[in-house]
Structures are given as structure tokens and as C-alpha cells.
C-alpha positions as CSV (number, residue, x, y, z in Angstrom):
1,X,77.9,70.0,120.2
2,X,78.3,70.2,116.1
3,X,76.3,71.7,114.2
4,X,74.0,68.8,112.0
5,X,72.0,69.5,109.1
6,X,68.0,69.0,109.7
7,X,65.0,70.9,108.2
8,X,63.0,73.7,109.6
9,X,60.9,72.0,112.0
10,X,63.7,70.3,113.5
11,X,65.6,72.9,114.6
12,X,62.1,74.6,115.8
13,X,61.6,76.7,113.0
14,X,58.3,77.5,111.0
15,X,59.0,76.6,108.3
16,X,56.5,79.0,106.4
17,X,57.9,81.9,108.3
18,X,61.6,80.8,107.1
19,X,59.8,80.7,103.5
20,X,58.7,83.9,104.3
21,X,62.6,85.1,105.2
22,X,63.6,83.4,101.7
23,X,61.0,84.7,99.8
24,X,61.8,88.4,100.7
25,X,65.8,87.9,100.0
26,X,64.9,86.6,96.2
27,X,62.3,89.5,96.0
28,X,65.0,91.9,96.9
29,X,67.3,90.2,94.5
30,X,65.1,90.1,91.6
31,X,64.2,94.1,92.2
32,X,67.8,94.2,92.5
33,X,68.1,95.8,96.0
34,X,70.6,93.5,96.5
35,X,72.8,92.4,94.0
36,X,73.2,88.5,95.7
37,X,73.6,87.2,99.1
38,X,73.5,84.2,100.9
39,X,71.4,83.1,104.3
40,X,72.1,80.2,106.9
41,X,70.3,79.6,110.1
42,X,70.5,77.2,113.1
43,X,68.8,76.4,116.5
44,X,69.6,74.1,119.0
45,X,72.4,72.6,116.7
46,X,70.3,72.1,113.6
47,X,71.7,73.9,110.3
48,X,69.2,74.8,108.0
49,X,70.9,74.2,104.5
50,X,72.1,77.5,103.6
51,X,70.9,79.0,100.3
52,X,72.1,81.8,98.4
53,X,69.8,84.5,96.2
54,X,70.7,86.7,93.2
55,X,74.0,86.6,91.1
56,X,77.5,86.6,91.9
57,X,79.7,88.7,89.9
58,X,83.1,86.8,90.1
59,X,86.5,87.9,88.2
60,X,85.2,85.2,85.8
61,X,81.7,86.3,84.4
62,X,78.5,86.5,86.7
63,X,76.8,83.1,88.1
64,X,73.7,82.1,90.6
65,X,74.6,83.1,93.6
66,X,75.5,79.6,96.0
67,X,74.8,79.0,99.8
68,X,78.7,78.4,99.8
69,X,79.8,81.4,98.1
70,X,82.7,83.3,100.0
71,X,82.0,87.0,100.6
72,X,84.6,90.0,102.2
73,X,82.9,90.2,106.0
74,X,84.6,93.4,106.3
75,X,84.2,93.9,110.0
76,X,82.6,90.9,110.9
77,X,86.2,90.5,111.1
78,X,86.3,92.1,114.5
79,X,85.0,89.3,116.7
80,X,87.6,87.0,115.0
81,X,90.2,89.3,116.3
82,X,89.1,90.1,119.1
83,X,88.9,86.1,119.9
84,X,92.4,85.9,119.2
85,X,93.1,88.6,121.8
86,X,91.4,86.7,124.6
87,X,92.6,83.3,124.2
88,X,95.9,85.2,125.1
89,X,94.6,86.3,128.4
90,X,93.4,82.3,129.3
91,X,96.8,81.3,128.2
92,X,98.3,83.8,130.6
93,X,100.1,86.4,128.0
94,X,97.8,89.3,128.3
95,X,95.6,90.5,130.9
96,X,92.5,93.2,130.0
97,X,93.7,96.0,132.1
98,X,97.5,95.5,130.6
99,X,98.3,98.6,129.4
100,X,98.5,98.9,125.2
101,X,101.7,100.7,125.4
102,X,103.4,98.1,128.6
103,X,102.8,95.7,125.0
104,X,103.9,98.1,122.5
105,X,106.1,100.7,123.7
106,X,105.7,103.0,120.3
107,X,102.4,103.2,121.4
108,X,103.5,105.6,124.2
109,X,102.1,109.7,124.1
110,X,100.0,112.1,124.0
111,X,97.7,109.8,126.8
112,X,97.8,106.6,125.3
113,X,99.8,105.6,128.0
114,X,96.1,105.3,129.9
115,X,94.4,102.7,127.1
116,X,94.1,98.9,128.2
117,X,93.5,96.4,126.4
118,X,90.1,96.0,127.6
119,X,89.4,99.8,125.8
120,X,89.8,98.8,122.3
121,X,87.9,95.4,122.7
122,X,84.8,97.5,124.2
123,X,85.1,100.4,121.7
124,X,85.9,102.9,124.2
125,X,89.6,103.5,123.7
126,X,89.4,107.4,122.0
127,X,90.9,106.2,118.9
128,X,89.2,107.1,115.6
129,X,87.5,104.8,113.7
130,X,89.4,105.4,110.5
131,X,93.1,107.7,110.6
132,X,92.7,110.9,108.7
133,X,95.4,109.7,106.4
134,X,93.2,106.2,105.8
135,X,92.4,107.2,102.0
136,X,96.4,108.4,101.2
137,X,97.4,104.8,102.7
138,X,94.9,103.0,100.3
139,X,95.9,105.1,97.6
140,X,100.0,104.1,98.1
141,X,98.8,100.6,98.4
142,X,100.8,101.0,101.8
143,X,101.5,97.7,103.8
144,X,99.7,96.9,107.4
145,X,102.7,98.2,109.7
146,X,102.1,101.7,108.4
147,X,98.6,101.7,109.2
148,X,99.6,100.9,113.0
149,X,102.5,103.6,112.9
150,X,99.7,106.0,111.9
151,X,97.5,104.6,114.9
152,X,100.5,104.9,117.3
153,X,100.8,109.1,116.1
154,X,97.3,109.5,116.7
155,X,95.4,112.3,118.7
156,X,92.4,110.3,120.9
157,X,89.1,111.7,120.5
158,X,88.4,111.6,124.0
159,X,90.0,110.1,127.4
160,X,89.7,106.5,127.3
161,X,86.7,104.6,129.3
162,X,84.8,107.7,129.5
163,X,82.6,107.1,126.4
164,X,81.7,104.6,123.4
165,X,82.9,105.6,120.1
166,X,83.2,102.5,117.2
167,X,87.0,102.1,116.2
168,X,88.3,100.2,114.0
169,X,91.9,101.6,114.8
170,X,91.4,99.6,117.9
171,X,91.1,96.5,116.7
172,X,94.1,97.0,114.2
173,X,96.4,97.7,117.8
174,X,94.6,94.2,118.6
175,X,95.4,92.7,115.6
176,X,99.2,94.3,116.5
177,X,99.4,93.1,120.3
178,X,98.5,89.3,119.1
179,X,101.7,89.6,116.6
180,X,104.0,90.5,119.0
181,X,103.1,88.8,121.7
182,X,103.0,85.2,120.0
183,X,105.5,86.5,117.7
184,X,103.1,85.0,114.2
185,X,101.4,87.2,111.9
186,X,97.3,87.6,113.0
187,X,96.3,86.0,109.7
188,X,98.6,82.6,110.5
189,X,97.2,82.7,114.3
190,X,93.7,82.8,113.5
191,X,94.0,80.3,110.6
192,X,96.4,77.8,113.1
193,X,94.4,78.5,116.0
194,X,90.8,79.2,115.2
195,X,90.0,78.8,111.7
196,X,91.5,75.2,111.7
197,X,90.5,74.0,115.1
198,X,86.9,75.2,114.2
199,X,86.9,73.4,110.8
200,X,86.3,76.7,108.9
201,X,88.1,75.6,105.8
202,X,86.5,78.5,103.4
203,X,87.8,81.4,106.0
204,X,90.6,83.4,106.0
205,X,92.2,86.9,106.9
206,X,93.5,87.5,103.6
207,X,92.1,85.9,100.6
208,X,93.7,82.8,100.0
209,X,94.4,81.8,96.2
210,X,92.1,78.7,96.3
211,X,89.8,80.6,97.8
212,X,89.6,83.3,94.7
213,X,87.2,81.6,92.4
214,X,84.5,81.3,95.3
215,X,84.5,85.4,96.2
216,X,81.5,87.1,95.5
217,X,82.6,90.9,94.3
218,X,81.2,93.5,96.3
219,X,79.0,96.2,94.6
220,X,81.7,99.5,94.6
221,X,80.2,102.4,96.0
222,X,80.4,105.5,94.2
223,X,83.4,107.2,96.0
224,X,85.6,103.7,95.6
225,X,84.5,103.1,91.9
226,X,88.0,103.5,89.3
227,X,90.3,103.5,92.4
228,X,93.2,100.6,92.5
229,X,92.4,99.9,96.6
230,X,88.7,99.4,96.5
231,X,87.1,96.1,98.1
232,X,88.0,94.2,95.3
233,X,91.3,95.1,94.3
234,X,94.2,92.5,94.8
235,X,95.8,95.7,97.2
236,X,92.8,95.4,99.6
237,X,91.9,91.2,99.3
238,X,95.6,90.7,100.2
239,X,96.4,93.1,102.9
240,X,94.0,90.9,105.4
241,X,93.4,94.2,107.8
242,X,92.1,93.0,111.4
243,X,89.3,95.1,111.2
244,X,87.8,94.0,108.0
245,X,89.9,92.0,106.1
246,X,88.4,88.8,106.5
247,X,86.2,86.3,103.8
248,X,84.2,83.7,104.8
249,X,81.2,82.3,104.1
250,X,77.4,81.8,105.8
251,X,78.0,78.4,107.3
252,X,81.7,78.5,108.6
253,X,80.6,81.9,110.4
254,X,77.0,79.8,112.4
255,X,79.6,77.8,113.2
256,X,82.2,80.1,115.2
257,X,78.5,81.1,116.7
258,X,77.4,78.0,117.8
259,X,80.9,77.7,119.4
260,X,79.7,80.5,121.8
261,X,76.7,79.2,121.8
262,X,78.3,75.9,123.7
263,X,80.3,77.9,126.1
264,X,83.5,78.0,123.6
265,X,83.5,74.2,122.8
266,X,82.3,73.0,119.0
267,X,82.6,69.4,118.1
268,X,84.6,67.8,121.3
269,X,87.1,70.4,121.2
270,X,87.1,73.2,123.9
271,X,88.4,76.5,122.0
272,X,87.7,78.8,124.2
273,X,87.3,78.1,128.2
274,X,83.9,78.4,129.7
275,X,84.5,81.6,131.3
276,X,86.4,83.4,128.5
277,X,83.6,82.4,125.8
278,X,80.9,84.0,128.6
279,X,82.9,87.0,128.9
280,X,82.9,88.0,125.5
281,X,79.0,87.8,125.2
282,X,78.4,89.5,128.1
283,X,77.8,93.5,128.2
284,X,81.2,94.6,129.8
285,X,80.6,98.2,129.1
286,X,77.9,98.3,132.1
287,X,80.6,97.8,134.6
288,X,83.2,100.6,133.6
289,X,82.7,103.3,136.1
290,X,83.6,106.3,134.3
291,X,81.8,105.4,131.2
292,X,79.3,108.4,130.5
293,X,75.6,107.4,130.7
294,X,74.7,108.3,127.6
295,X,77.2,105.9,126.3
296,X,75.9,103.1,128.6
297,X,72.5,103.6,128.0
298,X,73.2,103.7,124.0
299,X,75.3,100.7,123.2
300,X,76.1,97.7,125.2
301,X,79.6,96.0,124.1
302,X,81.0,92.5,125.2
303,X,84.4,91.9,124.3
304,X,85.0,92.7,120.4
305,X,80.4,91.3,120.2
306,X,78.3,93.7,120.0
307,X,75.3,92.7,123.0
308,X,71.5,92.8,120.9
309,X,71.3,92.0,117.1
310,X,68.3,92.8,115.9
311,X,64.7,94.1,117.2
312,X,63.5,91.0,118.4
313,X,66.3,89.3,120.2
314,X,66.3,89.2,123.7
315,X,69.0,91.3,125.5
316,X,71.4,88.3,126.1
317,X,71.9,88.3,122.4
318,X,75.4,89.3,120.4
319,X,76.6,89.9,116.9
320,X,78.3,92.3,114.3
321,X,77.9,94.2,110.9
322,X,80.2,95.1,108.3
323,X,80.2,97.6,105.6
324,X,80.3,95.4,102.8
325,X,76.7,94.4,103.6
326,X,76.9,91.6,106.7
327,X,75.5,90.6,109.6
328,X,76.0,88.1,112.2
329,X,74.2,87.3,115.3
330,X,73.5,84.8,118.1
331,X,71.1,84.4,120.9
332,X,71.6,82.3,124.0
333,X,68.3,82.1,125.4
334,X,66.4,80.7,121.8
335,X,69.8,78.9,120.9
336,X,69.2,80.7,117.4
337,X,72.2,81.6,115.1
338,X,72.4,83.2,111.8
339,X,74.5,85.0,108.9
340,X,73.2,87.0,106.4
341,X,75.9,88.0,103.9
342,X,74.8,89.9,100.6
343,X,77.4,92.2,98.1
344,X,75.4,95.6,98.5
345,X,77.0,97.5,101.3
346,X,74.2,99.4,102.9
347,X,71.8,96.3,102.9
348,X,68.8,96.7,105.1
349,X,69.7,93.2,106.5
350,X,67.9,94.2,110.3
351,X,64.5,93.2,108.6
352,X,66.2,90.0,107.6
353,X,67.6,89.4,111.2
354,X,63.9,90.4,112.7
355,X,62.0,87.9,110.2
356,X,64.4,85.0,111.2
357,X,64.1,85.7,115.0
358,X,60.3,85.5,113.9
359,X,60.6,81.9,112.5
360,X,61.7,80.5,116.1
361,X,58.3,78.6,118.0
């Protein structure tokens, strides 16, 4: 199934609730709680035209802000990874319980011997979410590798599969294992193999220089403002990181949902194998045995999705946040799919998520 365009009511939406949804964004804009976003929403296969609120501030001046405006998903980003990683294990190259280090032998010490691959797409690996050195790396405008020689000196936080703890250091080592295992750069296999295949022409790991005039700046927060590695800096646009290096835009990302959606097909072309795409939106974290309780009662994790999205979606739902003021998120059972990106990290964008899950009759 591709995703058509249709109103509201066709893709069994209220249309006065979705009113309700856009009403709220351009309130928010206008008393400048955001700065500009953009919203698209399907169901069953129907895109609802997606519309953007507030301004964009560009390089170039400040203009409306379009449905098809390109934002930094900062780690949205994760799930694309993460994808990457497991159509390795259907073609055969990796497994999930492969040890990290049986890949990359640097990785070795100090008990990272005992992560698989399976830790760092669940979150419960032991590596820190950022390195302690993160800010001195962004300061020396350093390249990618020395991020993951950083990550492969760390100290673990705790013994891996024993708890849940968010890390973006583990997706980088994902990121790393898909490089030198296919022996391409992560940003050339997702464009060749997913970004491409998909049809999501206005995505990339990396801002691409066609794809400069279309960015939507992010609003700096205080701590980043004056610095050369901020969001917007060439430094941080180009390094692509596989955490949170990724732009796209609201429609290319419903689309890599509705791929899920269909069992990891999208438009007569199977991406993902039934089982693999299942996989990933399932909770995985339930069924590690060592995990502590509190852990498993607290999160849920599929592989590199994050199981429930908002308030009101059931529990077979999945999606992701990132800092720079994104959400995604998908439901199986109401065949609902949506993206909310706006420039204001820190945007309460669960109410939006809630009053779109409201909209579905």
C-alpha cells in the first residue's frame, strides 16, 4: 500500500477535531510557543495534506512556514539507524545476540565484551547517553570516528540487559557496525537502501546541499547560543551523527511509518521482511530475563521504536522524539500515523499527538 492523498473524512478522521489539532498549532505559533512547525497525518493509507504553522527562519531571511519544509529530526534519527541494523540480520550479516565487540574488536574491555547487538537497539547496553567529553568534541569540530573511539574507552553505567537507560552512544556503535560490516558509510546505506527505495527524496543523514534552502533553523537554546557546533552550524548539519543527524520532512517520515504499518512493504516494494518489520514494533524489552522490573514496567522498547506514543494510543503503538522539538508515531490497531515537527526544542508536542489520536472515529 502507498500512501494517497484524501481529506479528513476519508481517511476516518473528524474533520472538526483535526481543525481543532490545526487550530491549537497556529495558536501556539501566533503566542509564539513555537516558533513554526509542520503536521501530517494518515489512516488507513490516506495522507491528510500536510500543513505547516508559524515562520521559518532560513539562512536567507524568515518565511511562512510550508507543509514541506525540512527540519533536523535529531533523534528521530534513531529508528532510521536502527532499520539499517536489522535489514543486516535478514540479509544474514548480523545476528541480535552477535557480540558488539566479535564486530568491532576495539570495542573490547572493561565488560563490553558482554553487549550484543540486541542491547544498544533496546537501550539497555550501559553506555551513556552522551560521552563526558561530548561538548570538547563539538567544540574541536571533531570528525564522527572520534566520537566512536570515545564510545569504545567508555566506562558502562551498569551491566548490560539488567536495566533501561536511553543512549545515544549506542546507536552511534550501530551506526559503526552497519559501516563495517557493508563496508559504506551509514549516510550512503540509508540513502541507497532506504531513503531511495522508500521515495523519501527530501531525507538525508547529513544535510545535502540541495536540501539547504528547505531547512527550517532550530531555535538555539541558551547553553548552544554563540558556539560554532550548535544545531545549525555547517560542523553539526554535515557531520550526519546516527543518533540525530538526520533532516527530513513531515510526509517522507508517515511514509517510512506506513511502511511498518504494511508489514515492511510501501508501494509494491517489500523493504523490510514481514517478520523483521514486526520485530521492531514489538516490545522486546519484556522478554530479556535479567532486565530489572522497574525497567520493564517503565519503558517498553522494540528494536530502535519506542512501544506507546502518546496518552491515547493503544499499547501496540511505536514512535520516537528528538530534542530539536519532534515526534513521530504509529499505531497498528487504528492504522493512524503522524509527524509533528516544530523548531522549539522542548515542544509540548504529547498534546498534539493526544488531540490527533482524538480525531480517529
Amino acid at each position: 500500500m502507498k500512501l494517497q492523498p484524501g481529506t479528513p473524512r476519508e481517511a476516518g478522521l473528524d474533520p472538526s477535531r483535526l481543525d481543532r489539532v490545526y487550530e491549537m498549532l497556529e495558536t501556539w505559533a501566533r503566542e509564539e510557543k513555537i516558533q513554526g512547525g509542520s503536521l501530517a497525518v494518515t489512516r488507513n493509507g490516506v495522507l491528510v495534506e500536510p500543513r505547516g504553522f508559524g515562520v521559518r527562519k532560513r539562512s536567507e531571511g524568515t518565511d511562512s512556514m510550508p507543509g514541506d519544509a525540512i527540519f533536523l529530526v535529531a533523534s528521530v534519527t534513531k529508528p532510521l539507524t536502527a532499520t539499517a541494523v536489522m535489514l543486516l540480520v535478514e540479509r544474514g550479516l548480523v545476528c541480535l545476540d552477535d557480540s558488539v565487540a566479535a564486530i568491532l574488536p576495539e570495542f573490547a574491555g572493561e565488560g563490553r565484551d558482554e553487549i550484543r547487538v540486541r542491547h544498544l537497539l533496546t537501550h539497555t547496553s550501559g553506555l551513556p547517553d552522551m560521552l563526558p567529553e561530548n561538548l570538547d568534541l563539538r567544540r574541536r569540530h571533531a570528525p564522527l570516528d572520534e566520537f566512536i573511539k570515545g564510545i569504545c574507552r567508555c566506562k558502562l553505567l551498569f551491566e548490560p540487559g539488567t536495566r533501561i537507560s536511553y543512549q545515544s552512544m549506542g546507536t552511534a556503535m550501530l551506526g559503526e557496525i552497519v559501516a563495517r560490516v557493508t563496508g559504506r558509510p551509514l549516510r550512503s546505506f540509508l540513502e541507497e537502501e532506504i531513503f531511495f527505495s522508500l521515495g523519501m527524496e527530501s531525507t538525508a543523514l547529513g544535510i545535502r546541499e540541495e536540501l539547504r534552502e528547505r531547512v527550517a533553523l532550530v531555535e538555539i537554546p541558551a547553553e548552544q547560543r554563540g558556539t560554532d557546533w550548535h544545531w545549525n552550524t555547517g560542523y553539526w548539519q554535515n557531520l550526519g551523527v546516527p543518533w540525530g543527524g538526520m533532516f527530513s520532512t513531515v510526509e517522507d517520515l508517515v511514509v517510512l511509518l506506513q511502511m511498518f504499518l504494511n508489514g515492511g512493504e510501501y508501494g509494491g516494494s517489500q523493504l523490510l521482511g514481514l517478520q523483521t518489520a514486526q520485530a521492531m514494533v514489538t516490545a522486546q524489552t519484556s522478554r530479556m530475563p535479567r532486565l530489572q522490573e522497574e525497567s520493564r514496567r517503565e519503558q517498553a522498547w522494540g528494536l530502535g521504536w519506542k512501544m506507546g506514543w502518546c496518552d491515547l494510543s493503544t499499547e501496540d503503538s511505536f514512535g520516537h522524539g528528538g530534542a530539536t522539538g519532534t515526534l513521530v508515531g504509529a499505531d497498528p490497531r487504528t492504522g493512524l500515523a503522524c509527524a509533528i515537527f516544530t523548531t522549539r526544542p522542548g515542544a509540548p508536542l504529547r498534546y498534539v499527538a493526544n488531540m490527533v489520536n482524538g480525531a480517529v472515529v
